[in-house]
MOPAC internal coordinates of N, CA, C and O (Angstrom, degrees):
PM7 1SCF
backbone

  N    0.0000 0     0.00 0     0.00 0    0    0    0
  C    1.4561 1     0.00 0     0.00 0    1    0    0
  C    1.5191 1   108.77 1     0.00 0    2    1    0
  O    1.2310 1   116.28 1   -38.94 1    3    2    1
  N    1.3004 1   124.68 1   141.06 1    3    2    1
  C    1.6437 1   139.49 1  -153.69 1    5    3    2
  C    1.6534 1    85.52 1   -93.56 1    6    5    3
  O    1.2310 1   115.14 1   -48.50 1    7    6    5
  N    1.1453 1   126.83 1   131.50 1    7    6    5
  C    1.8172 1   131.83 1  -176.69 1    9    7    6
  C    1.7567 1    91.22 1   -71.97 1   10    9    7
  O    1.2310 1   103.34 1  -179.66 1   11   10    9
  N    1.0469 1   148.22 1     0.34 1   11   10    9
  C    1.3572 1   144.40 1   159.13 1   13   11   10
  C    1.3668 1   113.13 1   -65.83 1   14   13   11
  O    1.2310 1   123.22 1   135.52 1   15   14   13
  N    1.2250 1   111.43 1   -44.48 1   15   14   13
  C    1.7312 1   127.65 1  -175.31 1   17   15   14
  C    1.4550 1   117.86 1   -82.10 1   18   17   15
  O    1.2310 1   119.74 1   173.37 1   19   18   17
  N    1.5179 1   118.11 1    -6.63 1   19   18   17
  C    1.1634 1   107.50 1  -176.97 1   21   19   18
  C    2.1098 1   107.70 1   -98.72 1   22   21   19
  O    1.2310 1   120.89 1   170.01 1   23   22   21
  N    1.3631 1   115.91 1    -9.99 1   23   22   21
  C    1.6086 1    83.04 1   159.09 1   25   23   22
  C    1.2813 1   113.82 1  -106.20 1   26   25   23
  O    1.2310 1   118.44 1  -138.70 1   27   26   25
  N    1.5454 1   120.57 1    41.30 1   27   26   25
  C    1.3799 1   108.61 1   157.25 1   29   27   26
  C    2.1481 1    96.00 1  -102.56 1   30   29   27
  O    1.2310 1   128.70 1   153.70 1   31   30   29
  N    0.9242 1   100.84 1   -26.30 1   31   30   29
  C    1.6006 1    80.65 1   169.49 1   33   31   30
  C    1.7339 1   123.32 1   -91.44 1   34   33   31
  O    1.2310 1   137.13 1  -153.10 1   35   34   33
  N    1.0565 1    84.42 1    26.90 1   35   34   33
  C    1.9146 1    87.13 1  -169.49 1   37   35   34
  C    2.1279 1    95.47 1   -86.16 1   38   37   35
  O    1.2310 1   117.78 1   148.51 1   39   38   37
  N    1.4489 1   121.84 1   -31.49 1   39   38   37
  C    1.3056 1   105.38 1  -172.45 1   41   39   38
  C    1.9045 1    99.14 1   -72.56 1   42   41   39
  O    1.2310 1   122.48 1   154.31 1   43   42   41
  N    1.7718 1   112.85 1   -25.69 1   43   42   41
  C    0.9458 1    93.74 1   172.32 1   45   43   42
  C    1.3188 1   152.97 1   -66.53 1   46   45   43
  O    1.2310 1   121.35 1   169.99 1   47   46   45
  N    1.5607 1   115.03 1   -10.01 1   47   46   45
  C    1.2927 1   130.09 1  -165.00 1   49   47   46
  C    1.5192 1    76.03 1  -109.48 1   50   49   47
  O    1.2310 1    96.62 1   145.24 1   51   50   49
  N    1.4994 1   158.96 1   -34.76 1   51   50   49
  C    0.9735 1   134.93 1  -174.81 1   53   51   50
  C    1.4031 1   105.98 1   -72.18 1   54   53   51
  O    1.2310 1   114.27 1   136.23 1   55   54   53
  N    1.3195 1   128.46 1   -43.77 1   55   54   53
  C    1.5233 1   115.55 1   158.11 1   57   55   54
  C    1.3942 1   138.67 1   -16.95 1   58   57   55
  O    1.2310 1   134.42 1   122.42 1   59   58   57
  N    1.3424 1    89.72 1   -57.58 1   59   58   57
  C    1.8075 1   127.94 1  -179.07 1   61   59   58
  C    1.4613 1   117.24 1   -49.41 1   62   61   59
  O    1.2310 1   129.71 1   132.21 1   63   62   61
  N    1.6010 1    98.89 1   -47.79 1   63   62   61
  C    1.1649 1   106.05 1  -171.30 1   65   63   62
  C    1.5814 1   106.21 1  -108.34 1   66   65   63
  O    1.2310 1   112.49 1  -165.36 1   67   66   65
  N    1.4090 1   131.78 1    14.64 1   67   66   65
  C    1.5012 1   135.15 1   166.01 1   69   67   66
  C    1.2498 1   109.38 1   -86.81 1   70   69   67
  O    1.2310 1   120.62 1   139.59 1   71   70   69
  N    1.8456 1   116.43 1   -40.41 1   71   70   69
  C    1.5158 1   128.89 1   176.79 1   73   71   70
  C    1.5450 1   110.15 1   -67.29 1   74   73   71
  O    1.2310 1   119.45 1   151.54 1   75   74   73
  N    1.4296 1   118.65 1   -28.46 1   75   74   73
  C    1.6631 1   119.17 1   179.14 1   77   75   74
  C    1.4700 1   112.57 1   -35.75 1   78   77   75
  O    1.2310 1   127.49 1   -39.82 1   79   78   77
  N    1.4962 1   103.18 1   140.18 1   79   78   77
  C    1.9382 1    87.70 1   162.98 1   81   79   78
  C    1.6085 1   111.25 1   -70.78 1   82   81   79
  O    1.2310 1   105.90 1   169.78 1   83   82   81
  N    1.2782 1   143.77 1   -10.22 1   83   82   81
  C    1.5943 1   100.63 1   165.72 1   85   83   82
  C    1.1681 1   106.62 1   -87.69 1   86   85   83
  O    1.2310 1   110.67 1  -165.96 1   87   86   85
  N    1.3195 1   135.15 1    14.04 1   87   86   85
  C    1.3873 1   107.19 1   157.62 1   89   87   86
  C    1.6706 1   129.88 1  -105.20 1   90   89   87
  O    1.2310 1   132.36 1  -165.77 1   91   90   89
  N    1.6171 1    93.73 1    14.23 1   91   90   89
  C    1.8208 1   107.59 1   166.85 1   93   91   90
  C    1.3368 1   103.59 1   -81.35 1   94   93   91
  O    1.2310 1   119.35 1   -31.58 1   95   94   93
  N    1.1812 1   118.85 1   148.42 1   95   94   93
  C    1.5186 1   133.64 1   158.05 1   97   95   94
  C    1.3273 1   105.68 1   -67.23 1   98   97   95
  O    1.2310 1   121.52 1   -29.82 1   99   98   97
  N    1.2712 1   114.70 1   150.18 1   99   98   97
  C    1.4892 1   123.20 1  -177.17 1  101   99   98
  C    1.5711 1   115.92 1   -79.00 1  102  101   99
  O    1.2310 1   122.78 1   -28.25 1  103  102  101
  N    1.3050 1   112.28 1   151.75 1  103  102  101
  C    1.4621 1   106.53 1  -177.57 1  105  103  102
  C    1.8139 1   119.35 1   -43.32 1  106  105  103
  O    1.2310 1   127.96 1   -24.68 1  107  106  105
  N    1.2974 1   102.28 1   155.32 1  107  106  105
  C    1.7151 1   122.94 1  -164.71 1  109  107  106
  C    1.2613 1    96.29 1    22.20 1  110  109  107
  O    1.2310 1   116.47 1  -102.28 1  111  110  109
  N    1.4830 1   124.31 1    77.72 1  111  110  109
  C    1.3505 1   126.64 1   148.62 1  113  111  110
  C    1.8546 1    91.64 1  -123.00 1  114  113  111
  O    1.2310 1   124.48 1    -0.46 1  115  114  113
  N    1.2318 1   109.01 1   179.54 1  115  114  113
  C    1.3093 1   119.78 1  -173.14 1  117  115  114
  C    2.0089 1   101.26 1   -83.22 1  118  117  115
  O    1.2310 1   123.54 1   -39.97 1  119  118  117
  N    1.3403 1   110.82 1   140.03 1  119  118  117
  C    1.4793 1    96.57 1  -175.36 1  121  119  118
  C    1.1400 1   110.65 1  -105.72 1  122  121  119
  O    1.2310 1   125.00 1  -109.05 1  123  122  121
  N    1.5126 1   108.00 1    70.95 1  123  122  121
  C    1.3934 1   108.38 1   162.49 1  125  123  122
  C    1.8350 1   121.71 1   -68.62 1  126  125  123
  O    1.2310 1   126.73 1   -37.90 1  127  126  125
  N    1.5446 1   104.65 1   142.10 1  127  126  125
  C    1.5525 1   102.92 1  -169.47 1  129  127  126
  C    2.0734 1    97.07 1   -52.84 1  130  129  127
  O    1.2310 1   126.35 1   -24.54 1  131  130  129
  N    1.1090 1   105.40 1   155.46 1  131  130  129
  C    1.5780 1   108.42 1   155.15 1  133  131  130
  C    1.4486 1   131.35 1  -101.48 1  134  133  131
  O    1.2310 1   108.81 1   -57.97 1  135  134  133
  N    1.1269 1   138.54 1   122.03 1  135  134  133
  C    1.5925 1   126.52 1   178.33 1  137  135  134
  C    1.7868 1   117.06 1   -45.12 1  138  137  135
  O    1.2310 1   123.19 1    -9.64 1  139  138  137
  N    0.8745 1   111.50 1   170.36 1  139  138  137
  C    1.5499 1   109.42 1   172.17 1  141  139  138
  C    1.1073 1   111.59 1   -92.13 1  142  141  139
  O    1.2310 1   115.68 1   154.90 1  143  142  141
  N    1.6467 1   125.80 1   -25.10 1  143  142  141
  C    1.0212 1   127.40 1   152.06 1  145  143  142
  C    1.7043 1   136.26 1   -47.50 1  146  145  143
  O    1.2310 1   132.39 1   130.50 1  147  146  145
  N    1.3405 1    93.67 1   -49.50 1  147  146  145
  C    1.9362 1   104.79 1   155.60 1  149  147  146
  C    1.5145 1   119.83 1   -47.82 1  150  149  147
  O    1.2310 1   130.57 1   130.94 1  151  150  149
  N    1.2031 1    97.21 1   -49.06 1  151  150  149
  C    1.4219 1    99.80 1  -138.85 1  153  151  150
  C    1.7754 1    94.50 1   -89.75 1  154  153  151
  O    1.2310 1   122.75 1   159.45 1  155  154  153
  N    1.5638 1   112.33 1   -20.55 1  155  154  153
  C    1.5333 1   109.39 1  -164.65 1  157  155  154
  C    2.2063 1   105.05 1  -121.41 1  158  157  155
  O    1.2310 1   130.39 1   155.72 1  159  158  157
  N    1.5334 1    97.57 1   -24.28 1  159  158  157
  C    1.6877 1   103.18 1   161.50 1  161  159  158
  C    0.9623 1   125.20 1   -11.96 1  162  161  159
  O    1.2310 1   115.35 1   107.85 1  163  162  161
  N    1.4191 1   126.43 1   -72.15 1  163  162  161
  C    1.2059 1   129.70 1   167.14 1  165  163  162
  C    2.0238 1   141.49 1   -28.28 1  166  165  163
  O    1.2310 1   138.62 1   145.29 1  167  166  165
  N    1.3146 1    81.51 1   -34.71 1  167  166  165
  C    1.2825 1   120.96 1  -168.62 1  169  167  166
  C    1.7512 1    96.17 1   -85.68 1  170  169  167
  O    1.2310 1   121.40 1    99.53 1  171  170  169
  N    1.4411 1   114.93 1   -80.47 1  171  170  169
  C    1.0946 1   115.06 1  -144.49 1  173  171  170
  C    1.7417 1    85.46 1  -153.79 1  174  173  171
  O    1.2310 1   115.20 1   -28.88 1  175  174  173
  N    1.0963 1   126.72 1   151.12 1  175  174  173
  C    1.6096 1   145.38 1  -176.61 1  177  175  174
  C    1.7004 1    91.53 1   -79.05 1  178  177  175
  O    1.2310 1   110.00 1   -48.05 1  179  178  177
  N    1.1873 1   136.37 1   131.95 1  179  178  177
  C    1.4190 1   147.48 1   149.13 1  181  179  178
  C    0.9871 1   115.69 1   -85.07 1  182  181  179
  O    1.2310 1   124.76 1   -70.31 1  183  182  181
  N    1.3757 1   108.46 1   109.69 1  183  182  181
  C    1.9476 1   121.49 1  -177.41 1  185  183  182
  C    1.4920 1   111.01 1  -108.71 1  186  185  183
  O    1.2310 1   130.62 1    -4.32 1  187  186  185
  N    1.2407 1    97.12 1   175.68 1  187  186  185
  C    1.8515 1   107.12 1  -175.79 1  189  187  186
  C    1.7464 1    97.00 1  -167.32 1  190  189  187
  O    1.2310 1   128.20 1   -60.41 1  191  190  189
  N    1.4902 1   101.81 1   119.59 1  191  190  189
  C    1.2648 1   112.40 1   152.98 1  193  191  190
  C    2.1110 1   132.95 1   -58.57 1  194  193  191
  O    1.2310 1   120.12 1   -86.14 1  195  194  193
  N    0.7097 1   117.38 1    93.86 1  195  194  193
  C    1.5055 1   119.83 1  -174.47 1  197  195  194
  C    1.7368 1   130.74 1  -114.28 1  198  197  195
  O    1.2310 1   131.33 1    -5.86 1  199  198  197
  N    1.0316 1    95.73 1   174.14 1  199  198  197
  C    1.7509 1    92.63 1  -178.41 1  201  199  198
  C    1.7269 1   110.03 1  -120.12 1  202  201  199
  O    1.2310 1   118.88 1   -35.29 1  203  202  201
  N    1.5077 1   119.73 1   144.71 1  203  202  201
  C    1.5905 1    91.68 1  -165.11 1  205  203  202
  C    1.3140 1   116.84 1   -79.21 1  206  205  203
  O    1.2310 1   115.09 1  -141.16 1  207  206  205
  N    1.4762 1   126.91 1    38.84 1  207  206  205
  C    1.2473 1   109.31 1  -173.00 1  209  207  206
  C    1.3125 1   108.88 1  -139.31 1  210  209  207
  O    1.2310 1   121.73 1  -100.06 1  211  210  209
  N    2.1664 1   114.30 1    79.94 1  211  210  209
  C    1.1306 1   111.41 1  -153.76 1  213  211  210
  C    2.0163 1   112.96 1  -103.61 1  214  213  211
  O    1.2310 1   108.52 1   -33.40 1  215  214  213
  N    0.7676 1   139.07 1   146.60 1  215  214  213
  C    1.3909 1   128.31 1   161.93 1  217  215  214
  C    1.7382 1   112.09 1   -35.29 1  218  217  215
  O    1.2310 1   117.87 1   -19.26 1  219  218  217
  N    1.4667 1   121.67 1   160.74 1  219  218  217
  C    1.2222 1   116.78 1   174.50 1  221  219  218
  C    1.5262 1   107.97 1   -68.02 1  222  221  219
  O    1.2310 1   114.04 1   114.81 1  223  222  221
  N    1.2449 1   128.89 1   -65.19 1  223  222  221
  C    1.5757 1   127.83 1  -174.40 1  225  223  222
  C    1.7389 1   105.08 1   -55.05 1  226  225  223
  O    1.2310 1   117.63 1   170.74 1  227  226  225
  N    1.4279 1   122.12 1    -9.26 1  227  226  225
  C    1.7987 1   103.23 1   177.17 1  229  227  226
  C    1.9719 1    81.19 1   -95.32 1  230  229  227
  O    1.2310 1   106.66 1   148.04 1  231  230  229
  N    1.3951 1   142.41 1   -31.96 1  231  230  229
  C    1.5687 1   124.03 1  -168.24 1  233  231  230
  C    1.7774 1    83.55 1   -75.15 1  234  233  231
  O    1.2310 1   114.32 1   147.90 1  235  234  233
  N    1.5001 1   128.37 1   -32.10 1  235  234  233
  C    1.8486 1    89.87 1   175.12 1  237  235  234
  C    0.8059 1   108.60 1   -85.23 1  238  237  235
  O    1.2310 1    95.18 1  -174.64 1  239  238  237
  N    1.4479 1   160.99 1     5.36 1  239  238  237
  C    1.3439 1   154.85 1   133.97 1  241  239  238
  C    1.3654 1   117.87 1   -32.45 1  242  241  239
  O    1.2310 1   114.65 1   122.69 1  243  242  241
  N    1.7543 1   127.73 1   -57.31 1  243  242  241
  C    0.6744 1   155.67 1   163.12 1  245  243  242
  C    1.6420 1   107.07 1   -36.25 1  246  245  243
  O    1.2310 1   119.99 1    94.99 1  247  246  245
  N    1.0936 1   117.62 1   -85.01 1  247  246  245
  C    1.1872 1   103.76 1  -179.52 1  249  247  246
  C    1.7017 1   122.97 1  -100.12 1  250  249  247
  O    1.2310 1   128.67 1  -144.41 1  251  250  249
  N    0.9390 1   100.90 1    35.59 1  251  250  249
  C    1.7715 1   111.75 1   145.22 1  253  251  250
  C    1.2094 1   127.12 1   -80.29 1  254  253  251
  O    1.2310 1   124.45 1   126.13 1  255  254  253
  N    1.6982 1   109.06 1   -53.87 1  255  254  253
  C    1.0060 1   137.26 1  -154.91 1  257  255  254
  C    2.1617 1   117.30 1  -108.69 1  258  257  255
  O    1.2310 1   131.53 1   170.65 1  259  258  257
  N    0.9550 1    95.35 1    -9.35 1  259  258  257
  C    1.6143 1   110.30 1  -167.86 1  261  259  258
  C    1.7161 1   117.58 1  -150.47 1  262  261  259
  O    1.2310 1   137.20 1   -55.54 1  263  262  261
  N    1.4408 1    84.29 1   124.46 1  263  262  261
  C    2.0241 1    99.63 1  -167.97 1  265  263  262
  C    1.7929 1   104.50 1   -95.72 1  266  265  263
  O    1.2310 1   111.80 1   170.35 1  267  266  265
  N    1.1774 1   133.06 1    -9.65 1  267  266  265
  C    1.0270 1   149.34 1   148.35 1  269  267  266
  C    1.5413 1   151.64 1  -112.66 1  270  269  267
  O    1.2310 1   108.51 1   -46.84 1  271  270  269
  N    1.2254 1   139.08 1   133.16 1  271  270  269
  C    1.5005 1   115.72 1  -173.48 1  273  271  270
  C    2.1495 1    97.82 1  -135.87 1  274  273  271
  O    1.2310 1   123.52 1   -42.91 1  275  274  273
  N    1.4600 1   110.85 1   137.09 1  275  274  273
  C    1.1109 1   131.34 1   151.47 1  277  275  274
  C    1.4096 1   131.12 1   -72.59 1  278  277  275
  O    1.2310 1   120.68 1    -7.27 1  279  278  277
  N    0.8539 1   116.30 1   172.73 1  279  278  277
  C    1.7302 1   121.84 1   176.74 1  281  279  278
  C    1.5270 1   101.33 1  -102.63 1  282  281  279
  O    1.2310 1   111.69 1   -40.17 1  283  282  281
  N    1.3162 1   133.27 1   139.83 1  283  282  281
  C    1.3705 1   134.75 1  -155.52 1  285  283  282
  C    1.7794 1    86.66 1  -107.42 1  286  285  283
  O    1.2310 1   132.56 1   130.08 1  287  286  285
  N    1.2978 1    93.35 1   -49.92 1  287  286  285
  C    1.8784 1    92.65 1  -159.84 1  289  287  286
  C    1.4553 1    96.60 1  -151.57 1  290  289  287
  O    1.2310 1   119.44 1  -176.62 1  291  290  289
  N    1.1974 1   118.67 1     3.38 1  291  290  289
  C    1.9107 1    99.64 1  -167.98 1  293  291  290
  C    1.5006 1   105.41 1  -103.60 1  294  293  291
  O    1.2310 1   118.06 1   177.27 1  295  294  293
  N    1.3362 1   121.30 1    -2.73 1  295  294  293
  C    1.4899 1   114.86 1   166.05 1  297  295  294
  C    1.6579 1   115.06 1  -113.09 1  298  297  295
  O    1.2310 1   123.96 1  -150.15 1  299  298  297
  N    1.9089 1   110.00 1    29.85 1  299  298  297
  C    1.1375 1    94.66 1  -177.79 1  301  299  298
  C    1.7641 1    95.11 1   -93.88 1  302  301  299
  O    1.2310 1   121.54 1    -5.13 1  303  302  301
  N    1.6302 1   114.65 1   174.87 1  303  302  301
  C    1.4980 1   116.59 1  -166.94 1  305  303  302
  C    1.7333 1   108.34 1   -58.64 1  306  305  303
  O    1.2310 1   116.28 1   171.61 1  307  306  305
  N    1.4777 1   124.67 1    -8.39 1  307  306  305
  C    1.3801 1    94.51 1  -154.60 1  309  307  306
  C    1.6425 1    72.90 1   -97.77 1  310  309  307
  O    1.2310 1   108.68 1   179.02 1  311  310  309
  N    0.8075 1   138.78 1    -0.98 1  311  310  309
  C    1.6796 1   138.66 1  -162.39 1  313  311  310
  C    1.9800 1   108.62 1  -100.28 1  314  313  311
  O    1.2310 1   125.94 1   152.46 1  315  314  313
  N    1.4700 1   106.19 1   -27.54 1  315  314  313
  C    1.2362 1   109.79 1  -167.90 1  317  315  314
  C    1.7346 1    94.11 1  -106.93 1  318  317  315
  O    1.2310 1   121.06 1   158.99 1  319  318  317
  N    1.5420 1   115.57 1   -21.01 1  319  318  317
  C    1.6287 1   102.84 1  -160.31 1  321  319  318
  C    1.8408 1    90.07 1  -136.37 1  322  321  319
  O    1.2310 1   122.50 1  -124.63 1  323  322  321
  N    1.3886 1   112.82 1    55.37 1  323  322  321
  C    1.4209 1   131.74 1   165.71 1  325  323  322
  C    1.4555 1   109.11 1   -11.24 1  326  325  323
  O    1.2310 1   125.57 1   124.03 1  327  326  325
  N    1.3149 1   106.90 1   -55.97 1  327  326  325
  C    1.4279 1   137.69 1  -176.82 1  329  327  326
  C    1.4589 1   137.52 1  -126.16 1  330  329  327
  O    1.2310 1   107.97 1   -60.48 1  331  330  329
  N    1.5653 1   140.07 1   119.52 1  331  330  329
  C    1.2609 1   109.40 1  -168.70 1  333  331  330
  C    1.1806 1   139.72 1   -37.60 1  334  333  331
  O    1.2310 1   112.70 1   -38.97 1  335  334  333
  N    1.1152 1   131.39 1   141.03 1  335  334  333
  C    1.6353 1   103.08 1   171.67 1  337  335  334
  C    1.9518 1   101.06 1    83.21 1  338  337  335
  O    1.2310 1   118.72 1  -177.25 1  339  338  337
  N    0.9949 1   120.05 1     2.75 1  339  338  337
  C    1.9241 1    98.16 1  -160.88 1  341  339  338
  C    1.7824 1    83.13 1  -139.15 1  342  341  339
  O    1.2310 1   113.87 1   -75.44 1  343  342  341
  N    1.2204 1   129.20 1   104.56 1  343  342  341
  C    1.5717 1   143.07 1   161.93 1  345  343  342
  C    1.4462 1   111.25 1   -78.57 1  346  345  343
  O    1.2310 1   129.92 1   -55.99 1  347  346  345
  N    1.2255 1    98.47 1   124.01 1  347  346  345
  C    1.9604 1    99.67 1   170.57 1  349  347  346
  C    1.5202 1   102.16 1  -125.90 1  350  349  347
  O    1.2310 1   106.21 1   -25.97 1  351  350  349
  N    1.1250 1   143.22 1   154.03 1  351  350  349
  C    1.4524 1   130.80 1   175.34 1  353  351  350
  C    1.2091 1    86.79 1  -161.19 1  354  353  351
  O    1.2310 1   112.54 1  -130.86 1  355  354  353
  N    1.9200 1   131.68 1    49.14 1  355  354  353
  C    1.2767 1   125.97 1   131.47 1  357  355  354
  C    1.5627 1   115.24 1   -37.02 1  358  357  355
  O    1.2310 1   129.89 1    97.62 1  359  358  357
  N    1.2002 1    98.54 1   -82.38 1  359  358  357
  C    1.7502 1    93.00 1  -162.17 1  361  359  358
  C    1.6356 1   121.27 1   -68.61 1  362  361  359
  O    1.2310 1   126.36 1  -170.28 1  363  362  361
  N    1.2033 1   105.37 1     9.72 1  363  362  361
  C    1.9346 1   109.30 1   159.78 1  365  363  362
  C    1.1838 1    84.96 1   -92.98 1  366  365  363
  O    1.2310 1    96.29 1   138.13 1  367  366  365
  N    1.4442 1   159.44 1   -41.87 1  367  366  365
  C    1.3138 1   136.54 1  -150.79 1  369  367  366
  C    1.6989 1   102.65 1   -87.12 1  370  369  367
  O    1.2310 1   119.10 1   162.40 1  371  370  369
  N    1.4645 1   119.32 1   -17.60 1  371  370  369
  C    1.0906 1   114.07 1  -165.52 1  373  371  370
  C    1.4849 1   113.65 1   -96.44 1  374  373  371
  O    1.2310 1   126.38 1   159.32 1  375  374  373
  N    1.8031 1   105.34 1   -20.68 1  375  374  373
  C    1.5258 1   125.27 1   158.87 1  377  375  374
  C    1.4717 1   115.23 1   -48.70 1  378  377  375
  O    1.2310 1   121.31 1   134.45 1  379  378  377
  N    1.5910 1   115.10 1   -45.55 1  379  378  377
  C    1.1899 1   142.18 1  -170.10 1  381  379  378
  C    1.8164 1   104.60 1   -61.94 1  382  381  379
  O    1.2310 1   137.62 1   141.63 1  383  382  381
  N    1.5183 1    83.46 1   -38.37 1  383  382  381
  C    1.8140 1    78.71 1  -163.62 1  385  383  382
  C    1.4203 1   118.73 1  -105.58 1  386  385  383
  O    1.2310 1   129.42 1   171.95 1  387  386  385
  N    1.6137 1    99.45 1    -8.05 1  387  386  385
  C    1.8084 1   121.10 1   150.62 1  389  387  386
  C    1.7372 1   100.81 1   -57.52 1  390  389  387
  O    1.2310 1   126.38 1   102.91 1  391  390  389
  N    0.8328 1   105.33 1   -77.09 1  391  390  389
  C    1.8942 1   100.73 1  -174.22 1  393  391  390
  C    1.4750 1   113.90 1   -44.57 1  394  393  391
  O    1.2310 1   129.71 1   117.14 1  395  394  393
  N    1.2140 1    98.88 1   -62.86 1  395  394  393
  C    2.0087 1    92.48 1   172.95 1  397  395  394
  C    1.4565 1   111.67 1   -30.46 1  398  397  395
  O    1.2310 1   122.36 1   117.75 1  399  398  397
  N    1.5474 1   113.08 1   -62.25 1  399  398  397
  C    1.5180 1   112.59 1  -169.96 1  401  399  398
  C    1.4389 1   118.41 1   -69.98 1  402  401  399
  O    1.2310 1   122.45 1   155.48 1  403  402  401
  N    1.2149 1   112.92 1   -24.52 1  403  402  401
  C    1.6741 1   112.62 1   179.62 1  405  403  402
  C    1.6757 1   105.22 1   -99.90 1  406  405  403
  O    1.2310 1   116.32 1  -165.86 1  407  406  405
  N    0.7432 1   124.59 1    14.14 1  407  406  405
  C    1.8441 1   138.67 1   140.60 1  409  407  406
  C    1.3278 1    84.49 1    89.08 1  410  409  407
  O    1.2310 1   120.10 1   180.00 1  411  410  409

């Protein structure tokens, strides 16, 4: 698979894995949706690559739904070393301080 193509299938496997039975509630319980984070935690940490500069409804997304977060693009070199010789690591620090606050 071409790394271009994989976040157009990423809502699909989140689909995939919301429809799973562990992530149904068990019979005559109330059917509230479950996070993927709920429902798969246990298992394995649910991550998401991101950038720190999200709308409010994608940071509750974020932490509803996701027990980890990556840096998408803001700590790659052309982002941290603008210039030879010249380091900025604003926006890793601001990645840094998105995760702190969304626990």
């Amino acid at each position: 698979m071409k790394p271009k193509q994989l976040p157009a299938i990423l809502p699909i496997i989140a689909a995939l894995l919301l429809t799973s039975p562990a992530a149904q509630p068990a019979s005559g319980t109330n059917p509230t949706p479950t996070s993927l984070k709920a429902a798969y935690g246990r298992w394995f940490p649910i991550s998401v690559a991101i950038e720190p500069s999200l709308s409010a409804a994608e940071s509750q997304l974020l932490a509803a739904q996701f027990s980890n977060v990556t840096s998408e693009n803001c700590l790659k070199p052309a982002n941290t070393e603008p210039r030879e010789g010249v380091f900025t690591f604003q926006k890793g620090d601001a990645l840094v301080a998105l995760a702190q606050n969304t626990g």
